[in-house]
N, C-alpha and C positions, 0 to 999 in steps of 0.2 A: 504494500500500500504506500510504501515513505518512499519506495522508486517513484511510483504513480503520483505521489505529489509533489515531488519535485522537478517532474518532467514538468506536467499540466502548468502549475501555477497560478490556480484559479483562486481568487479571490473569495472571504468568506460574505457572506451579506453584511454583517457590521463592519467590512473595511471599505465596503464594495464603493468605488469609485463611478460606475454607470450605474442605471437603473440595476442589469444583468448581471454585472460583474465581467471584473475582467479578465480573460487569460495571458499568463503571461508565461508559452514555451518553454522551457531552457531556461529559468529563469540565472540570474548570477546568484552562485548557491551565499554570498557573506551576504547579500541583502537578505536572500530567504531567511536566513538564521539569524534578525535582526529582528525581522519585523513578519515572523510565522506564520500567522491569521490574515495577512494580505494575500499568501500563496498556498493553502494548502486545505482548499473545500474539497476541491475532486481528488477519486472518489472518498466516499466515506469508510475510514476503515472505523466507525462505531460500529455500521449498519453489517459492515463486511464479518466482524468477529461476530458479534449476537449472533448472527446466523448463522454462522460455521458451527458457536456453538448448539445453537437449536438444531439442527442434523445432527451432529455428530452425537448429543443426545436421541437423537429420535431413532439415529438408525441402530445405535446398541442395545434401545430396549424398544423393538417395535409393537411388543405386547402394551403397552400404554396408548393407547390412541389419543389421549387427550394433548400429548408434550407437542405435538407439531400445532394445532390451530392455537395453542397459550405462546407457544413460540414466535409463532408468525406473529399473533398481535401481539405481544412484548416487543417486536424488533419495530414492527410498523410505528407504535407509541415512541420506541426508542427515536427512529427517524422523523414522527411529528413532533417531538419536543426538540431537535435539536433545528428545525426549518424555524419555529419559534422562538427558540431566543438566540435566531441570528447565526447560529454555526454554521451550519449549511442552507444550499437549496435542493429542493427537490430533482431537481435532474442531477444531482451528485449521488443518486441511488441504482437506478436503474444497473451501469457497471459491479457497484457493492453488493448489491442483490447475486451478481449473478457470480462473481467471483465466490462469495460468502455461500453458498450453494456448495459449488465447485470443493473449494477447501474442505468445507466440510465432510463432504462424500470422500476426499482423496482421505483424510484423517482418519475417516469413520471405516472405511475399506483399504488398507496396507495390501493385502490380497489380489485387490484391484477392483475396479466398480463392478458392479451386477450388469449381466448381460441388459436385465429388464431395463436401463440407467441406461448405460453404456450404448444400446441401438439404435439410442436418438441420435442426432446429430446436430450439433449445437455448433453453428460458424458466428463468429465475430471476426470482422475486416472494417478495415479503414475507407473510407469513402472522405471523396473530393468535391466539392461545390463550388461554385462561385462564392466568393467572400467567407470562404471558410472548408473545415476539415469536421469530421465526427467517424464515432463507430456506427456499423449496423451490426443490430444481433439478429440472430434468427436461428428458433429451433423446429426442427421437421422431426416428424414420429408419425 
């Protein structure tokens, strides 16, 4: 995640100098380390750990049914209290979500993922715009 934040550079909402906030690449890493909360919304590693560890709970005791939907909403609450007072935005999720997923299953299975898991196919690539860069994600099953 602290790779991912010091590529991006995104600004947090309380620093945020646009309406959006700003990205700033590459940023030069003695300013990052000067003035942190200017560079390092995207992604969320709050949202990315909760959920690695709600999986990697869920998947070692799947006799419990209740630990994944208390999960998911403890991480959702976790990600609306932090859009609220300003640490992040919501499009600093989306990536953490899927990451936090990810990790978790690789945690939770040393073995290796279930075929059940594993058959999907989950691409994230970088896509080009006018006036700008982003991810797509897409998963087929």
């Amino acid at each position: 995640m602290q790779v991912l934040k010091h590529v991006t550079g995104r600004e947090t909402p309380n620093t945020a100098s646009t309406p959006t906030g700003v990205w700033r690449f590459f940023p030069n890493q003695s300013e990052y380390h000067k003035h942190v909360s200017t560079y390092d919304a995207f992604p969320s590693g709050h949202v990315t750990t909760t959920l690695a560890a709600v999986i990697v709970i869920a998947e070692n005791y799947p006799e419990v049914w209740w630990i994944r939907p208390v999960g998911y909403v403890l991480t959702g609450l976790v990600a609306w209290g932090m859009v609220g007072t300003g640490i992040h935005w919501y499009s600093d999720y989306p990536l953490s979500v899927a990451l936090g997923y990810t990790f978790g299953m690789i945690a939770a299975h040393p073995e290796g993922i279930p075929n059940s898991i594993a058959g999907k196919k989950l691409n994230v690539m970088p896509i080009l715009v006018y006036k700008g860069f982003g991810l797509s994600v897409g998963l087929s099953f």
